[in-house]
N, CA, C and O of each residue as an XYZ file, in Angstrom:
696
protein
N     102.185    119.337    107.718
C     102.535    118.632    106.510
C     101.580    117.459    106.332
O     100.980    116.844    107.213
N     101.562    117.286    105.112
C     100.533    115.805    104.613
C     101.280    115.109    103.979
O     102.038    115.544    103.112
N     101.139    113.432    104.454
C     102.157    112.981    103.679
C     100.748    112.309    102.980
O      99.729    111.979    103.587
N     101.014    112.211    101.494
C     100.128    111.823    100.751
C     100.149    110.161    100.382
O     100.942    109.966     99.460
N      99.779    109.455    100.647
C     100.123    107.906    100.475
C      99.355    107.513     98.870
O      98.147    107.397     98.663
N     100.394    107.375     97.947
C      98.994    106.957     96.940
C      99.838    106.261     96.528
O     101.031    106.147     96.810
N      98.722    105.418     95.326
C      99.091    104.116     94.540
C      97.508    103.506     93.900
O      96.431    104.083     94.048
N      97.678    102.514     93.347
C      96.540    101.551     92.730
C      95.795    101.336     93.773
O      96.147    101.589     94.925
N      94.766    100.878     93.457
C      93.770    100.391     94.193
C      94.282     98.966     94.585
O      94.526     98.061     93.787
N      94.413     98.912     96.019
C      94.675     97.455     96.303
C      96.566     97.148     97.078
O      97.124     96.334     97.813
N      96.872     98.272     96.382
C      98.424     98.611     96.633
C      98.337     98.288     98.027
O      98.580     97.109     98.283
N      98.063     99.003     98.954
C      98.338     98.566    100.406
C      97.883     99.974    101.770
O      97.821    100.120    102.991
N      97.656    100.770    100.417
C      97.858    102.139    101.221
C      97.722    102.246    102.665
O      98.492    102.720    103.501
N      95.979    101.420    102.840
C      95.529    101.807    103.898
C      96.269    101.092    104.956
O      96.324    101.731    106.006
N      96.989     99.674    104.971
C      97.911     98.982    105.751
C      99.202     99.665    106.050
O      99.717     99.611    107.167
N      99.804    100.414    104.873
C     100.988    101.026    105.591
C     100.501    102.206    106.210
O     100.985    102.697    107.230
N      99.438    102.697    105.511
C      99.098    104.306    106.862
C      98.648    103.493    108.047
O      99.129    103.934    109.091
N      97.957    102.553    108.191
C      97.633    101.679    109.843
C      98.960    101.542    110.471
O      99.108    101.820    111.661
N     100.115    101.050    109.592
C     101.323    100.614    110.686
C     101.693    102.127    110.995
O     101.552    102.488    112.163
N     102.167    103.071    110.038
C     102.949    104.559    110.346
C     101.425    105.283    111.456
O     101.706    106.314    112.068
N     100.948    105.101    111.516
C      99.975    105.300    112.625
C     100.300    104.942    113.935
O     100.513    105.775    114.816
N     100.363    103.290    114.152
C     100.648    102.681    115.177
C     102.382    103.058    115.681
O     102.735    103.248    116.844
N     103.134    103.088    114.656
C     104.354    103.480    115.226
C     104.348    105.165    115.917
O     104.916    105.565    116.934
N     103.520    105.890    114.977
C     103.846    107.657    115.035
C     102.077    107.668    115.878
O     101.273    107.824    114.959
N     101.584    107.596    116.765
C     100.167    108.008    117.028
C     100.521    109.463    117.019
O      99.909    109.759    118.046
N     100.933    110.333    116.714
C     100.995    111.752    116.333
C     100.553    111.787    115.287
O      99.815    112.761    115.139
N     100.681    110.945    114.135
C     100.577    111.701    113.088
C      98.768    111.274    112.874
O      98.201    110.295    113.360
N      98.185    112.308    112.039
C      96.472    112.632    112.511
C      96.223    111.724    110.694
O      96.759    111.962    109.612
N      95.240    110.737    111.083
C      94.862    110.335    109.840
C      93.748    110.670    108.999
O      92.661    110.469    109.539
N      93.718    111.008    108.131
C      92.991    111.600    107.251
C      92.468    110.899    106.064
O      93.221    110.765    105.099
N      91.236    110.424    106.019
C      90.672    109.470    104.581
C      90.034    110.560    103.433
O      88.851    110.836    103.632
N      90.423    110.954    102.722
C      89.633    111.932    101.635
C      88.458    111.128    101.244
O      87.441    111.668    100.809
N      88.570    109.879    101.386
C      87.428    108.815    100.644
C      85.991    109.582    101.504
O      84.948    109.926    100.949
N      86.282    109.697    102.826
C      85.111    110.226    103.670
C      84.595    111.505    103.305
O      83.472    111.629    103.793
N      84.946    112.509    102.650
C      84.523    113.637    101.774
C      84.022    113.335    100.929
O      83.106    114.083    100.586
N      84.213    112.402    100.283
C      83.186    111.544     99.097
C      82.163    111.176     99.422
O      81.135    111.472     98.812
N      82.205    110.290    100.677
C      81.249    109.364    100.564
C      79.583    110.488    101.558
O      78.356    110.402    101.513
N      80.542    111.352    102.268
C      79.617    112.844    102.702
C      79.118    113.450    101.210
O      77.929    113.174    101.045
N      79.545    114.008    100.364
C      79.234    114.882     99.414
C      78.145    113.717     98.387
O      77.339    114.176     97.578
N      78.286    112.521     98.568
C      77.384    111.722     97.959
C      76.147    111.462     98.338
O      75.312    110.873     97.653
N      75.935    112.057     99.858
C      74.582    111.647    100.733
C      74.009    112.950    100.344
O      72.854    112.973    100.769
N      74.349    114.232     99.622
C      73.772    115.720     99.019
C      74.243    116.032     97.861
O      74.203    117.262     97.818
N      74.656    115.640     96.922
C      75.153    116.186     95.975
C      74.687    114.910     94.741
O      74.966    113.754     95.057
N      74.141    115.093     93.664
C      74.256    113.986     92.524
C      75.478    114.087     92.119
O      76.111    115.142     92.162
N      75.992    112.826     91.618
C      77.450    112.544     91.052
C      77.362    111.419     89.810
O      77.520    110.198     89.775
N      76.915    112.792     88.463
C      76.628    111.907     87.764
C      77.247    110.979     87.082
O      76.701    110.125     86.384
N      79.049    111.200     87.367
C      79.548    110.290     86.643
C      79.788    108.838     87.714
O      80.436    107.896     87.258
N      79.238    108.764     89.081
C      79.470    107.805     89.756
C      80.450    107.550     90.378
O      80.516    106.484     90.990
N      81.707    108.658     90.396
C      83.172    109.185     90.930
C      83.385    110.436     91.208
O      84.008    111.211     90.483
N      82.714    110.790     92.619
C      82.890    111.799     93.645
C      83.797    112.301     93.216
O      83.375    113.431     92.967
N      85.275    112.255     92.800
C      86.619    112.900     92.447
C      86.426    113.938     91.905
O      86.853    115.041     92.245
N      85.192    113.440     90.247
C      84.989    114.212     89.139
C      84.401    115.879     89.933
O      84.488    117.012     89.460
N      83.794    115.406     91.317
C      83.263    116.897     91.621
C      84.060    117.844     91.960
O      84.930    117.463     92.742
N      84.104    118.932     91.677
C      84.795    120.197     91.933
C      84.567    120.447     93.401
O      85.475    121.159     93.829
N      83.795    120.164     94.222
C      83.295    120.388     95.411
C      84.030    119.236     96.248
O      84.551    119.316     97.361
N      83.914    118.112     95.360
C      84.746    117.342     96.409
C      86.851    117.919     96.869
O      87.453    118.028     97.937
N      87.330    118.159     95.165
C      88.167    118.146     95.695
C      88.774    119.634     96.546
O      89.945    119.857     96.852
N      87.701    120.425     96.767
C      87.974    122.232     97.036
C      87.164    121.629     98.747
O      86.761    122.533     99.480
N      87.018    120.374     99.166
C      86.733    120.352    100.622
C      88.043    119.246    100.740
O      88.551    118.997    101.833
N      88.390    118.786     99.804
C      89.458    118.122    100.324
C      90.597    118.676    100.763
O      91.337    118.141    101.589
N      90.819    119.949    100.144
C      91.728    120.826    100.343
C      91.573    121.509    101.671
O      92.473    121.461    102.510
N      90.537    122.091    101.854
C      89.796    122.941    103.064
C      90.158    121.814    104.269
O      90.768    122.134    105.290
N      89.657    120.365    103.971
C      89.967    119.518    105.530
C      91.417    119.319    105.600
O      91.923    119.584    106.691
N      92.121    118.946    104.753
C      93.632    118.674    104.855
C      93.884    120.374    105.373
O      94.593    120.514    106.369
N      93.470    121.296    104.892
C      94.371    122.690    105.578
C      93.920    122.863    107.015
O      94.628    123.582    107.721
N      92.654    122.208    107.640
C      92.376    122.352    109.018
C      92.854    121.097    109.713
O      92.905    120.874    110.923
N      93.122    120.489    108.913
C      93.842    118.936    109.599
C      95.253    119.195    110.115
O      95.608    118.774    111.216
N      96.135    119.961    109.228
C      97.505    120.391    109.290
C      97.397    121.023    110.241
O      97.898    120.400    111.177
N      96.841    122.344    110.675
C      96.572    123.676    111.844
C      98.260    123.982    111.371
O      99.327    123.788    111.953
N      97.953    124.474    110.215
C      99.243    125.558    109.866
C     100.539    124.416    110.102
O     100.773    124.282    111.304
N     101.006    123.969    109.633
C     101.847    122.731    109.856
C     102.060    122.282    111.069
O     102.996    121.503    111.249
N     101.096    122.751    112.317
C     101.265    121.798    113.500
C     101.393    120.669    113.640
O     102.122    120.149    114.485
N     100.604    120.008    112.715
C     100.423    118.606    112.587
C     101.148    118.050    111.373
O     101.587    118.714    110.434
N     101.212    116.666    111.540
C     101.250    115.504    110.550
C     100.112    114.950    110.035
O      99.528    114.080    110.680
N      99.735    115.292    109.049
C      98.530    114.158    108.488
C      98.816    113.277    107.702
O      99.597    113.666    106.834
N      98.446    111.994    107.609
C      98.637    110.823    107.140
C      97.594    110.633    106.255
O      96.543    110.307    106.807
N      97.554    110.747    104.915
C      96.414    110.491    103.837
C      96.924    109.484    102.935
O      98.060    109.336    102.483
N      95.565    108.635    102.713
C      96.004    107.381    101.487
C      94.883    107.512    100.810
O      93.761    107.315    101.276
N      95.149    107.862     99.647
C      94.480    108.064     98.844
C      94.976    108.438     97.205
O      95.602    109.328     96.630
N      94.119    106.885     96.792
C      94.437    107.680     95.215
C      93.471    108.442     94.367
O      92.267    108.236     94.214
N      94.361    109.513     93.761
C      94.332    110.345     92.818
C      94.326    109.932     91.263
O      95.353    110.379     90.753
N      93.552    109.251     90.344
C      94.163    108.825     88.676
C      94.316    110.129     87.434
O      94.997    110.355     86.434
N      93.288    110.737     88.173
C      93.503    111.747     86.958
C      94.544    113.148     87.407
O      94.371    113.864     88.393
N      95.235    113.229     86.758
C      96.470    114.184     86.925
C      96.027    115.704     87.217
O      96.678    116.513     87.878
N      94.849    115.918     86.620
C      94.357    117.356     87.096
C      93.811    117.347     88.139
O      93.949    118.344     88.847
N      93.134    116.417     88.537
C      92.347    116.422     90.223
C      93.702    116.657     91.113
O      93.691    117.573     91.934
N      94.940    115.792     90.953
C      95.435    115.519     91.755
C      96.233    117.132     92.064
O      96.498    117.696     93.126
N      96.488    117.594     90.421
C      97.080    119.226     90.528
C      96.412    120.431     91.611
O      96.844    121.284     92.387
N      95.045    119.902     91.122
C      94.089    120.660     91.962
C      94.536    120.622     93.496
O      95.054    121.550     94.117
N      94.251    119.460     93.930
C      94.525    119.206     95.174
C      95.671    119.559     95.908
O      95.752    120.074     97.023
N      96.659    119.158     95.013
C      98.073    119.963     95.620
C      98.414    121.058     95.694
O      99.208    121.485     96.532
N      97.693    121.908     94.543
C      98.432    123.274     94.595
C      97.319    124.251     95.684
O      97.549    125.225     96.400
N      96.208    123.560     95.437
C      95.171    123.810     96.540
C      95.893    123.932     97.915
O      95.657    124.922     98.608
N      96.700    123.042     98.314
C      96.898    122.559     99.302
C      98.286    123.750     99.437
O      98.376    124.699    100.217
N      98.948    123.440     98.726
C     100.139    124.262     98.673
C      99.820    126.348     98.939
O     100.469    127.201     99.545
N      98.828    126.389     98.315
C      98.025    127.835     98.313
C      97.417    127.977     99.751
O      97.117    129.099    100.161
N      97.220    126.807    100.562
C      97.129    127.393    101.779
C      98.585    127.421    102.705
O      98.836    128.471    103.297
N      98.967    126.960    102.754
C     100.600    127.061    103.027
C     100.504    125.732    103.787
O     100.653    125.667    105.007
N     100.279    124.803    103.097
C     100.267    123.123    103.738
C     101.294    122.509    102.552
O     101.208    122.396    101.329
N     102.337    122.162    103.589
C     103.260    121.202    102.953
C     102.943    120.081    102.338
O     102.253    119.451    103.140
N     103.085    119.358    101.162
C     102.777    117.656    100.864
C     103.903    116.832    100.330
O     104.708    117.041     99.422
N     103.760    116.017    101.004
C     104.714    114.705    100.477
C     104.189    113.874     99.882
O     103.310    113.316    100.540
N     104.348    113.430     98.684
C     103.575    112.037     97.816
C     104.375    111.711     97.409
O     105.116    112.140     96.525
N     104.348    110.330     98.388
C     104.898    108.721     98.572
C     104.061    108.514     97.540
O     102.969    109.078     97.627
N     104.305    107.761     96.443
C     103.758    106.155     95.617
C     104.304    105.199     96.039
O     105.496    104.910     96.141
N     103.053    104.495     96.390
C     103.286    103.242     96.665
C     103.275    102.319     95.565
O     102.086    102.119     95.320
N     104.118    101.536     94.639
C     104.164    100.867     93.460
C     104.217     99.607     93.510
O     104.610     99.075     94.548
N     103.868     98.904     92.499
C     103.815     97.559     92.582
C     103.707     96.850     90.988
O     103.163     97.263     89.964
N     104.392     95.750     91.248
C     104.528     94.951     89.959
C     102.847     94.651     89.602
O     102.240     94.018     90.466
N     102.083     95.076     88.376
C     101.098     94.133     88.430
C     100.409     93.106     88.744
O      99.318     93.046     89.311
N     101.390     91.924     88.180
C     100.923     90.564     88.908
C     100.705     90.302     90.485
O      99.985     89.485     91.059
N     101.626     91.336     91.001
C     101.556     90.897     92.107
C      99.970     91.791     92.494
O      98.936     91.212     92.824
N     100.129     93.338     92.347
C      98.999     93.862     92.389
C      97.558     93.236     91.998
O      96.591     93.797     92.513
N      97.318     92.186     91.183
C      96.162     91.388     90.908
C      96.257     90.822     92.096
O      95.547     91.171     93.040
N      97.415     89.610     92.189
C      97.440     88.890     92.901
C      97.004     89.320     94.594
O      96.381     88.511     95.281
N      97.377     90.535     95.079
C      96.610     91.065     96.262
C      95.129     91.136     96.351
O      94.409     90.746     97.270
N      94.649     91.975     94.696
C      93.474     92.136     95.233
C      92.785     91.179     95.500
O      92.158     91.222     96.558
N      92.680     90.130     94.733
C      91.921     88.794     94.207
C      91.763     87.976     95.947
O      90.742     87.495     96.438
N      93.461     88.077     96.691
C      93.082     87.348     97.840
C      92.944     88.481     99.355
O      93.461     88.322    100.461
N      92.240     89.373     98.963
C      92.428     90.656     99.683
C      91.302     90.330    100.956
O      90.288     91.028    100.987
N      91.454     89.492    101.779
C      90.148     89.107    102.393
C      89.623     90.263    103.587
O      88.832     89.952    104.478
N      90.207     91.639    103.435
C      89.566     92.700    104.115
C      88.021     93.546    103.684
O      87.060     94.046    104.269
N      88.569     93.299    102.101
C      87.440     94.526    101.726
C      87.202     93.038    100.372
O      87.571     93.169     99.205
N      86.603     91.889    100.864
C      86.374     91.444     99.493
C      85.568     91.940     97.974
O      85.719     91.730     96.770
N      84.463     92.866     99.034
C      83.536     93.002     97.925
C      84.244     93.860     97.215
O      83.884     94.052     96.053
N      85.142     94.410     97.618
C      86.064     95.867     96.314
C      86.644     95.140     95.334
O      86.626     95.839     94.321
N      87.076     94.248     95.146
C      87.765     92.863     94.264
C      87.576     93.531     92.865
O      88.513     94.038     92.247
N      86.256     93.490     92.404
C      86.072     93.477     91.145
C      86.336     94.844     90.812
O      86.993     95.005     89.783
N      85.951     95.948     91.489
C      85.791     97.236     91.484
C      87.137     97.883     91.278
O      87.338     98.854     90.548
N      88.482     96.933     92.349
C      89.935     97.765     92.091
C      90.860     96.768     90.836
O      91.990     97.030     90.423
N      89.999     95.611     90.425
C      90.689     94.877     89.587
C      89.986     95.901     88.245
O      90.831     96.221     87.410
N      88.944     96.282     88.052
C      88.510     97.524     87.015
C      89.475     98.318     86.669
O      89.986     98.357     85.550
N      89.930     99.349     88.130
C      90.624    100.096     87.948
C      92.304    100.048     87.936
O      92.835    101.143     88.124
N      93.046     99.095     87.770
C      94.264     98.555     86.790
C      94.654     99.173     85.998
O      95.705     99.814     86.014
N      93.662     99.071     84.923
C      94.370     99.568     83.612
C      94.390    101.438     83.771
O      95.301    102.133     83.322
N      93.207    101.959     84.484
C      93.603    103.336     84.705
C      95.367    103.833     85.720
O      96.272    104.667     85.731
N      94.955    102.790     86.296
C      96.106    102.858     87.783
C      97.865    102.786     86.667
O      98.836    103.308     87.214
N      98.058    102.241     85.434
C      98.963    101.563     84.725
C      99.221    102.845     83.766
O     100.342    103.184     83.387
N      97.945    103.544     83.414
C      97.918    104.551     82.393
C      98.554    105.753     83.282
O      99.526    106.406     82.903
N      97.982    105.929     84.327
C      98.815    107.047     84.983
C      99.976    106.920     85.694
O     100.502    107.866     86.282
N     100.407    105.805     85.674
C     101.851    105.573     86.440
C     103.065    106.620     86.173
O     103.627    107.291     87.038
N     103.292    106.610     85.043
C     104.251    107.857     84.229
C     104.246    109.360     85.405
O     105.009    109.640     86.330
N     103.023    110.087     84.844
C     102.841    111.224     85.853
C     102.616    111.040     87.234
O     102.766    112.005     87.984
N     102.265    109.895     87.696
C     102.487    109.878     89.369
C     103.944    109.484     90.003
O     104.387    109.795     91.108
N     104.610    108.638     88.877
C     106.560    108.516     89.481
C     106.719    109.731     88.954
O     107.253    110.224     89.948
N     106.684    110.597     88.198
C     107.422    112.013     88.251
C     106.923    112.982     88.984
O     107.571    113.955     89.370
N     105.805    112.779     89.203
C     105.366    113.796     90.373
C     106.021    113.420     91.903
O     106.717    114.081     92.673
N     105.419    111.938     91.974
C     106.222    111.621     93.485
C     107.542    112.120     94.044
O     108.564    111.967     93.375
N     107.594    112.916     95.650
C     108.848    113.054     96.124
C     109.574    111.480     96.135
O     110.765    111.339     95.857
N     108.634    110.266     96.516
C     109.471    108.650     97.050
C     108.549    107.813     96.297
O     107.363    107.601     96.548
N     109.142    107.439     95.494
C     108.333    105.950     94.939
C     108.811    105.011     95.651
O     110.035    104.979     95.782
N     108.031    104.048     96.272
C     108.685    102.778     97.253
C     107.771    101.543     95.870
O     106.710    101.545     95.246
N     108.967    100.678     95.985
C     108.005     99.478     94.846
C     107.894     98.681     96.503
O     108.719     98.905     97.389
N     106.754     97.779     96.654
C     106.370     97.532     97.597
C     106.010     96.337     97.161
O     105.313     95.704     97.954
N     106.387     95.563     95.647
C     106.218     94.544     95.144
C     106.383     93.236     95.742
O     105.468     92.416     95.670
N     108.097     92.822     96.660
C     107.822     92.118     97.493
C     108.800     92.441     98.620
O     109.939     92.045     98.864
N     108.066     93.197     99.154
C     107.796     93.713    100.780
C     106.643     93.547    101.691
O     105.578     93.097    101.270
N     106.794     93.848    102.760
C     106.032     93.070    104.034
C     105.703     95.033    104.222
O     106.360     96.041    103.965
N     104.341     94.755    104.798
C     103.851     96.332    105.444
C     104.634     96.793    106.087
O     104.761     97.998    105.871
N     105.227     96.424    106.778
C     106.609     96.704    107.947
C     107.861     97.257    107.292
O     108.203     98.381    107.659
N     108.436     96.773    106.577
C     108.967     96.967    105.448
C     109.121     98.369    104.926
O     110.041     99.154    105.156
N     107.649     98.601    103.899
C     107.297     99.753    103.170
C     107.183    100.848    104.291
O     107.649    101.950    104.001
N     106.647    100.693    105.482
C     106.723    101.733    106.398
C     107.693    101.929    106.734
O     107.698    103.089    107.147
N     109.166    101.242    106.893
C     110.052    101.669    107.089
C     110.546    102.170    106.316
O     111.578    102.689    106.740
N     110.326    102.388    104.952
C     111.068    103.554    104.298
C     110.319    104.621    104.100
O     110.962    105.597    103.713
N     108.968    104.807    104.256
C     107.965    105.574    103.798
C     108.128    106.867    104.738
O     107.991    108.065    104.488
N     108.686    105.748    106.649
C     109.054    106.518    107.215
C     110.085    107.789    107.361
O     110.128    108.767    108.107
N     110.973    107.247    106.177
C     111.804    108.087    106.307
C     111.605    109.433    105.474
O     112.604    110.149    105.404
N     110.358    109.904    104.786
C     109.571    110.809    104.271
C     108.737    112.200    104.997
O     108.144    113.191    104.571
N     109.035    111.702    106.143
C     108.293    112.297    107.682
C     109.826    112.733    108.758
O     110.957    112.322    109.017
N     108.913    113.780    109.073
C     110.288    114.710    109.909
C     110.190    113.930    111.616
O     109.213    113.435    112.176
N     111.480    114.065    112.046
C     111.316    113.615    113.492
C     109.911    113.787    113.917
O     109.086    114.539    113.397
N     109.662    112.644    115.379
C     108.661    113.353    115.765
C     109.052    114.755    116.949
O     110.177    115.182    117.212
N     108.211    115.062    117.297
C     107.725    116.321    117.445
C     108.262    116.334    119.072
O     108.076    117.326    119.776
Protein backbone atom coordinates (compact mmCIF):
# COMPACT_ATOMS: atom_id res chain seq x y z
CA UNK A 1 0.00 0.00 0.00
CA UNK A 2 1.01 3.78 -0.58
CA UNK A 3 -0.10 6.13 1.59
CA UNK A 4 -0.12 9.22 -0.51
CA UNK A 5 0.66 12.42 1.63
CA UNK A 6 -0.46 15.50 -0.36
CA UNK A 7 -1.33 19.08 0.11
CA UNK A 8 0.08 22.73 -0.92
CA UNK A 9 3.33 23.43 -1.20
CA UNK A 10 4.67 24.25 2.18
CA UNK A 11 1.80 22.27 4.01
CA UNK A 12 4.21 20.11 5.95
CA UNK A 13 4.21 16.98 3.98
CA UNK A 14 7.68 16.22 4.13
CA UNK A 15 7.74 16.75 8.23
CA UNK A 16 4.84 14.54 8.86
CA UNK A 17 6.25 11.70 6.43
CA UNK A 18 9.83 12.33 8.61
CA UNK A 19 7.85 11.78 11.96
CA UNK A 20 5.47 8.55 10.49
CA UNK A 21 8.92 7.34 9.40
CA UNK A 22 10.63 7.71 12.68
CA UNK A 23 7.70 6.18 14.54
CA UNK A 24 6.95 3.18 11.68
CA UNK A 25 10.85 2.61 10.23
CA UNK A 26 8.90 -0.08 8.19
CA UNK A 27 7.21 1.97 6.27
CA UNK A 28 9.70 2.55 2.87
CA UNK A 29 9.80 6.28 1.82
CA UNK A 30 9.29 7.26 -1.43
CA UNK A 31 9.88 11.03 -3.02
CA UNK A 32 8.24 11.10 -6.64
CA UNK A 33 10.03 14.61 -6.70
CA UNK A 34 13.29 12.29 -7.39
CA UNK A 35 11.73 10.90 -10.74
CA UNK A 36 11.58 14.41 -11.74
CA UNK A 37 14.46 15.69 -10.90
CA UNK A 38 16.16 12.13 -12.84
CA UNK A 39 13.92 12.57 -15.98
CA UNK A 40 15.17 16.31 -16.04
CA UNK A 41 18.99 15.40 -16.30
CA UNK A 42 17.55 13.45 -20.07
CA UNK A 43 14.52 14.55 -21.08
CA UNK A 44 13.59 18.49 -22.14
CA UNK A 45 10.64 19.72 -20.08
CA UNK A 46 9.37 22.33 -21.94
CA UNK A 47 6.89 23.55 -19.76
CA UNK A 48 9.47 23.67 -16.73
CA UNK A 49 7.10 21.04 -14.63
CA UNK A 50 8.36 17.48 -14.92
CA UNK A 51 4.57 16.46 -13.87
CA UNK A 52 3.42 17.77 -17.37
CA UNK A 53 5.60 14.64 -18.72
CA UNK A 54 3.85 11.54 -19.54
CA UNK A 55 7.08 9.70 -18.77
CA UNK A 56 7.35 11.13 -15.56
CA UNK A 57 4.16 10.12 -14.28
CA UNK A 58 4.14 6.22 -16.09
CA UNK A 59 7.74 5.86 -13.90
CA UNK A 60 6.06 7.12 -11.05
CA UNK A 61 3.73 4.48 -11.21
CA UNK A 62 6.34 1.70 -12.23
CA UNK A 63 8.57 2.86 -8.84
CA UNK A 64 5.62 3.04 -6.42
CA UNK A 65 4.54 -0.67 -7.93
CA UNK A 66 8.24 -1.95 -7.18
CA UNK A 67 8.33 0.00 -3.97
CA UNK A 68 5.05 -1.81 -2.70
CA UNK A 69 6.54 -5.63 -3.88
CA UNK A 70 2.86 -6.56 -4.35
CA UNK A 71 1.60 -4.98 -1.08
CA UNK A 72 4.51 -6.26 1.00
CA UNK A 73 5.35 -3.05 1.87
CA UNK A 74 4.22 0.35 3.14
CA UNK A 75 5.30 3.25 1.16
CA UNK A 76 5.19 6.60 2.47
CA UNK A 77 4.89 9.32 -0.44
CA UNK A 78 4.49 13.20 -0.10
CA UNK A 79 3.83 14.59 -2.82
CA UNK A 80 1.70 17.02 -4.51
CA UNK A 81 -0.35 16.39 -7.39
CA UNK A 82 -2.42 20.04 -8.76
CA UNK A 83 -3.69 18.95 -11.78
CA UNK A 84 -6.52 16.38 -11.38
CA UNK A 85 -5.60 14.32 -14.46
CA UNK A 86 -1.94 13.68 -13.53
CA UNK A 87 -3.08 12.75 -10.28
CA UNK A 88 -5.96 10.21 -12.07
CA UNK A 89 -3.19 8.97 -14.02
CA UNK A 90 -1.17 8.10 -11.22
CA UNK A 91 -3.73 6.42 -9.23
CA UNK A 92 -5.43 4.37 -11.48
CA UNK A 93 -1.92 3.59 -12.80
CA UNK A 94 -1.20 2.52 -9.56
CA UNK A 95 -4.42 0.81 -8.87
CA UNK A 96 -3.93 -1.25 -12.46
CA UNK A 97 -1.01 -2.73 -10.95
CA UNK A 98 -2.75 -4.02 -7.95
CA UNK A 99 -1.11 -1.31 -5.48
CA UNK A 100 -3.37 -0.07 -2.91
CA UNK A 101 -3.44 4.01 -2.22
CA UNK A 102 -4.41 6.07 0.51
CA UNK A 103 -4.57 9.97 -0.03
CA UNK A 104 -4.28 11.78 3.13
CA UNK A 105 -4.64 15.77 2.38
CA UNK A 106 -2.94 17.52 4.34
CA UNK A 107 -5.00 21.03 4.60
CA UNK A 108 -4.48 24.19 5.86
CA UNK A 109 -6.01 27.58 6.46
CA UNK A 110 -4.20 29.92 4.01
CA UNK A 111 -2.91 32.45 6.24
CA UNK A 112 -1.48 30.16 8.11
CA UNK A 113 -0.11 28.30 4.93
CA UNK A 114 1.69 31.76 3.84
CA UNK A 115 2.57 32.22 7.14
CA UNK A 116 4.75 28.76 7.10
CA UNK A 117 6.19 29.28 3.99
CA UNK A 118 7.53 32.83 4.44
CA UNK A 119 9.26 31.54 7.91
CA UNK A 120 10.09 28.06 6.53
CA UNK A 121 13.84 28.20 7.43
CA UNK A 122 14.48 24.55 5.86
CA UNK A 123 14.14 25.04 2.23
CA UNK A 124 14.30 28.99 2.20
CA UNK A 125 15.08 29.37 -1.29
CA UNK A 126 11.50 27.50 -2.23
CA UNK A 127 9.68 30.63 -0.49
CA UNK A 128 8.87 32.39 -3.52
CA UNK A 129 8.38 29.34 -5.72
CA UNK A 130 5.53 27.60 -3.14
CA UNK A 131 4.12 31.13 -2.29
CA UNK A 132 3.51 31.10 -6.53
CA UNK A 133 1.89 28.06 -6.24
CA UNK A 134 -1.18 29.08 -3.67
CA UNK A 135 -3.47 30.13 -5.86
CA UNK A 136 -3.13 26.76 -7.97
CA UNK A 137 -2.98 24.73 -4.53
CA UNK A 138 -6.69 26.85 -3.59
CA UNK A 139 -8.08 26.15 -7.20
CA UNK A 140 -7.75 22.49 -6.76
CA UNK A 141 -8.76 22.06 -3.25
CA UNK A 142 -12.47 21.02 -4.25
CA UNK A 143 -11.23 17.79 -6.24
CA UNK A 144 -8.46 16.86 -3.84
CA UNK A 145 -11.10 16.88 -0.46
CA UNK A 146 -13.36 14.69 -2.61
CA UNK A 147 -10.94 12.55 -3.82
CA UNK A 148 -9.12 12.21 -0.40
CA UNK A 149 -9.80 8.93 1.77
CA UNK A 150 -8.63 11.65 5.22
CA UNK A 151 -8.43 15.24 4.99
CA UNK A 152 -6.49 16.26 8.27
CA UNK A 153 -6.68 20.39 8.52
CA UNK A 154 -3.28 20.66 10.08
CA UNK A 155 -3.96 24.45 10.45
CA UNK A 156 -3.12 24.57 14.09
CA UNK A 157 -1.45 21.42 14.86
CA UNK A 158 2.04 20.42 15.83
CA UNK A 159 3.75 17.58 13.31
CA UNK A 160 3.15 15.17 16.11
CA UNK A 161 -0.22 15.88 16.12
CA UNK A 162 -1.06 15.45 12.26
CA UNK A 163 0.89 12.16 12.43
CA UNK A 164 -1.16 11.02 14.90
CA UNK A 165 -4.10 10.96 12.97
CA UNK A 166 -2.58 10.42 9.60
CA UNK A 167 -1.50 7.43 11.50
CA UNK A 168 -4.50 6.09 11.82
CA UNK A 169 -4.75 5.71 7.78
CA UNK A 170 -2.04 2.86 7.89
CA UNK A 171 -2.74 -0.79 8.88
CA UNK A 172 -1.02 -2.29 12.03
CA UNK A 173 2.43 -2.79 11.72
CA UNK A 174 3.45 -5.86 10.28
Amino acid sequence: MILWLHGAFGVGKSSVAAELHRRRPELVPYDPELVGYLLRRSLPVPTGDFQDLAEWRELVVATGAVLDDAGRRLVLAPMTLLQEQYAGEVFAGLAARGVEVRHVLLDVADDELSRRIRTDAAEPGARSWRLERVPAYEAARPWLVSAADLVVDTTARTVEQVADEVSGALPAAR
